[in-house]
N, C-alpha and C positions, 0 to 999 in steps of 0.2 A: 540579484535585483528582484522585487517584486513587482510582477508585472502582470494585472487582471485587464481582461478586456469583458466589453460588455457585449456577451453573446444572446441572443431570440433564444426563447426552446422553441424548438420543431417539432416537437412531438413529448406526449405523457403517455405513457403503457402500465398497465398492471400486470403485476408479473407472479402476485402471491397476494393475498390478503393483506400483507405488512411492508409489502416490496410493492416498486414501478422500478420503471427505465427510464432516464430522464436523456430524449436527444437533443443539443445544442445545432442549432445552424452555424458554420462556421463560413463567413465571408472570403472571397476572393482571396483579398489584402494579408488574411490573419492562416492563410494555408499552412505555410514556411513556418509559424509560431505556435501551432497545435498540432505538428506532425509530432506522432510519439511511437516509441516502443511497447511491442505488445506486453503487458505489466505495469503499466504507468499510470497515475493517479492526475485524478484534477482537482484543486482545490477550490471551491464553490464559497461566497460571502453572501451577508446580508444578515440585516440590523432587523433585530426580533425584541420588543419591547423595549426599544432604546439600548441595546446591547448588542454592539459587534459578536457576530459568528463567523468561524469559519471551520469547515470543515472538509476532508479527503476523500473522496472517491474514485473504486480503480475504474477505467476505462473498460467496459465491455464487448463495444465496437465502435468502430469505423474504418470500416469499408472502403468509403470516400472522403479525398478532402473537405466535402462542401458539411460533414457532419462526423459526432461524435456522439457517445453517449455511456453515461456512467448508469448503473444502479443504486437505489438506495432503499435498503432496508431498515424500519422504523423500528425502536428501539424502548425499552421502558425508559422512560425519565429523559429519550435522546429528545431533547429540543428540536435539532437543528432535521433528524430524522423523517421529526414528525410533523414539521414543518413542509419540508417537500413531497413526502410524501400524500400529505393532505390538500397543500396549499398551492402548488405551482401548478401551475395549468400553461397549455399551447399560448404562446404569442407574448409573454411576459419576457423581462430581458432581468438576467442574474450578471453579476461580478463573478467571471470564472479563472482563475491560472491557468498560467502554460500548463504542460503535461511535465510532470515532476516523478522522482522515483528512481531508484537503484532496478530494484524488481525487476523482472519479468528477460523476455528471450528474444534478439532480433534475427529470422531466420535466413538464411543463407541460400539463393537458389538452387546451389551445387549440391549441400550438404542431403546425405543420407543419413538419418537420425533415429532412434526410439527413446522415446521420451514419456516419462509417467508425471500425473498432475493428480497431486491430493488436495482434495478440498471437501469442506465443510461446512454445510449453511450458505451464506454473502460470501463463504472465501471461494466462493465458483465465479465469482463478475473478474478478477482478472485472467482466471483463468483461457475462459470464453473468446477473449481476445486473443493470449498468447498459442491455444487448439486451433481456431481459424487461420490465422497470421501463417502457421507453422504449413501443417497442412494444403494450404492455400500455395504455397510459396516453395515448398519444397516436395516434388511432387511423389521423392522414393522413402518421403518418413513415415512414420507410426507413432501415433498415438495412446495411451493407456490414461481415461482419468480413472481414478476411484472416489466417488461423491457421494459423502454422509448427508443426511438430513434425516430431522422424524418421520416425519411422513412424506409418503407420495404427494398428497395437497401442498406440504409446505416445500417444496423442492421448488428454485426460483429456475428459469430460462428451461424448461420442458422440455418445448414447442424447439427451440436453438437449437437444445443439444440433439435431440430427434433430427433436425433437418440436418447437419454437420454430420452423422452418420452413416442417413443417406444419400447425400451429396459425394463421401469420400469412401467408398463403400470397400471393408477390410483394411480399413488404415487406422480406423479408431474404433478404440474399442470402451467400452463403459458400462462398470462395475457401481452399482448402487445397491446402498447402506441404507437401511432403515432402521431407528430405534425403538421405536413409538410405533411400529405398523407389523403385524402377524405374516411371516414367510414360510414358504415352502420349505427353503434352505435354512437351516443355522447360521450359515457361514456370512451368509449377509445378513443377519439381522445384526442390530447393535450397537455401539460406537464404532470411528474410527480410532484405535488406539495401538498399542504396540502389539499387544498376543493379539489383535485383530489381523493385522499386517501380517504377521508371522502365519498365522494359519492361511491367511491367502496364498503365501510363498510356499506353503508348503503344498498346494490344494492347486493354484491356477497360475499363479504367476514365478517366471524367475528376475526377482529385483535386480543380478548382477548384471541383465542386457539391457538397461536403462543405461544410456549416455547421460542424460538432466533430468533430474528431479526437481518440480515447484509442489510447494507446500502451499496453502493460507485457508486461514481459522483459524481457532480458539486457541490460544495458546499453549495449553496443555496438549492437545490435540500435535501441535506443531514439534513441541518438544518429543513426544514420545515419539511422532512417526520417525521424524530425525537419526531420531537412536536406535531405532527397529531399523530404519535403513540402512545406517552403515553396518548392523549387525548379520544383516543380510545381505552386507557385499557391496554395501555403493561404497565408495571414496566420497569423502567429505566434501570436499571441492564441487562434487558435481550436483549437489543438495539446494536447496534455495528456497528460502523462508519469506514468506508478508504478511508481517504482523498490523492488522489492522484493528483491534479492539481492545490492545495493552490499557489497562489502568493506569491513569497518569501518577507520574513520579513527581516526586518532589525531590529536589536537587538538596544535601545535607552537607553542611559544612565541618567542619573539623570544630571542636569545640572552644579550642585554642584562640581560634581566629574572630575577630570582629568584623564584622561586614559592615557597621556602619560610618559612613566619609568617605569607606574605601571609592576610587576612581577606576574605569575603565575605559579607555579608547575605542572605539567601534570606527571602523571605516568602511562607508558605503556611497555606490557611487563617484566613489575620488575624491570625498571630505570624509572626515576626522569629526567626531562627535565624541565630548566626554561625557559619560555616565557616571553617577554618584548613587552606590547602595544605601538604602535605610532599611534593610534587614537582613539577619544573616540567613534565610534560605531561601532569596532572591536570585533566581535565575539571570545572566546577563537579558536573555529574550527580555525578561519581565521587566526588569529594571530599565530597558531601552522601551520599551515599548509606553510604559507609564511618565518617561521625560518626551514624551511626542514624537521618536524614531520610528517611522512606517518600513519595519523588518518582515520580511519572509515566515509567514508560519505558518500550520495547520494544525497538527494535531497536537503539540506540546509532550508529549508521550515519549519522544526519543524512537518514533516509528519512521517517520513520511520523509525524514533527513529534510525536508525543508527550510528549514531555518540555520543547516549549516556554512560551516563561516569556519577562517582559519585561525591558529594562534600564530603572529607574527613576532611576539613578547612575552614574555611574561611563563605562567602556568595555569591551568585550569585544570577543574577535576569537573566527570561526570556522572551521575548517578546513575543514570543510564542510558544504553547505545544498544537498540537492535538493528540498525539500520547503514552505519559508517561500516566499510570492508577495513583489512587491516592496513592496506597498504594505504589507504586513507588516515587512517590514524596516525600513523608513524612519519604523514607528513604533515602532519599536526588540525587535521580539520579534528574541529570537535561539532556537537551539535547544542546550539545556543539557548536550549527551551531548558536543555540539562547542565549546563556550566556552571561551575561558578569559580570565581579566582580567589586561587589560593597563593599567588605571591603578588606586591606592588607592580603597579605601573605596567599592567596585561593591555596589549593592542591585540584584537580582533577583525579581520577583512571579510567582509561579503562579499567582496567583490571578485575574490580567489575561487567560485566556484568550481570554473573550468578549469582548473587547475591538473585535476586528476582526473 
């Protein structure tokens, strides 16, 4: 179900040049509907020249129930980026989602842990949350990030990562990347990438005492560390990727197949709505969303899983999936921004989210 509530910001922070922090007030009433997992994303609305937006943001903190607060770094061409980042100010009230997302780590009080967080750029905001959270909550774990950015100036949450340091003093440790800024050391200057990682493993870290691994950045970035790390001894299982700046896909049809008249059933809320294609690389999302169905989405990209929905009937194909686990797939959720049906008479449920 999509369900935005209309939250105050509390507060606007700069946090870089191209970045802020943006905190939401979270009322009394709406506690229970914005508690989230550290790794969890909120999806933000609002109509910019007559054009519905929406867009994903991971959660960086909250603390407490009475607030939250995402990041957002402004982007070339990003609309929605440079919007809030310019535009929103204290006391205005935004269209914001529950907190959404596979992503990120819920910590255990018991649990004894080490844990390594690669990030890159923006892919440090959920990070920040799931270091604290962890940290915070379990009081015999360790931490290890390692955080690319060009520069010292462009490095977002500073000031955080400094106080989370000192606050939990020998439990976290952190490993910063420069590309763009002149080091003493070789070893940190650079990208994050595979022979990057590798020469760390051989130099300061042993990747095989990592229990979980989080990734997020650029997607090459994520790819390679991935493969440096199980080549360096993690298990695959214990790896964990948030892709949040995939290029959008376009969902491809089989050539064979016509998509237009074709019909689809959608059911949300507990009615049954038919959808009627007029082109063949019409996403079910898109096609619902253009006959006046108010569905679930954010990033359209096959990232933020938002928009997913199960198959009840029929068959779908997707273009793409970073975001559904397998054991998701096999029980047939697909994700709706990348669908599209490739037999007669396909029903689709939103309303199966809980399912898995």
């Amino acid at each position: 179900m999509t369900t935005f509530h209309s939250l105050t910001v509390a507060k606007v922070e700069p946090e870089t040049r191209d970045a802020v922090t943006i905190t939401f007030a979270i009322p009394p009433e709406l506690h229970d509907a914005y508690r989230f997992r550290p790794g969890q994303h909120l999806t933000l609305k609002a109509t910019l020249a007559g054009e519905e937006l929406r867009r994903c943001y991971s959660i960086c903190r909250g603390v407490t129930p009475d607030a939250l607060s995402v990041a957002v770094k402004a982007i070339d061409g990003g609309r929605f980026s440079r919007y809030a980042r310019d535009e929103i100010r204290q006391g205005m009230v935004l269209e914001v989602m529950v907190p959404q997302g596979h992503f990120g780590y819920q910590p255990q009080a018991g649990r004894e842990g080490r844990y390594l967080a690669i990030a890159a750029g923006s892919g440090i905001t959920p990070m920040l949350a799931i270091i604290h959270a962890t940290l915070a909550t379990e009081p015999a774990s360790q931490f290890t990030l390692i955080y690319g950015n060009r520069t010292s100036q462009s490095m977002m949450f500073r000031q955080a990562l400094a106080d989370l340091k000192d606050s939990y003093t020998g439990r976290l440790q952190i490993i910063h990347l420069f590309s763009q800024e002149t080091l003493d050391s070789a070893l940190l200057h650079g990208r994050i990438d595979g022979e990057k990682l590798r020469a760390l493993g051989d130099t300061l870290l042993d990747f095989r005492q990592f229990d979980e691994a989080f990734i997020c950045g650029p997607a090459a970035m994520m790819d390679e560390a991935q493969t440096a790390l199980q080549t360096l001894g993690m298990p695959e299982k214990a790896i964990h990727l948030e892709r949040f700046n995939t290029p959008g896909a376009t969902a491809k049809r089989a050539a064979t197949r016509q998509a237009q008249g074709e019909k689809v059933t959608v059911r949300q809320d507990g009615r049954d709505r038919e959808i009627t294609f007029t082109a063949e690389d019409e996403s079910i999302l898109d096609a619902a969303l253009r006959q006046g169905a108010d569905l679930p989405y954010a990033c359209k990209g096959g990232v933020c899983a938002t928009c997913k929905c199960r198959v009840l009937r029929g068959k779908v194909e997707m273009a793409t999936n970073y975001s559904l686990e397998p054991d998701e797939l096999a029980a047939g959720y697909v994700l709706s921004c990348q669908a599209l049906p490739v037999t007669p008479d396909v029903v689709v449920d939103f309303d199966a989210k809980g399912m898995v």
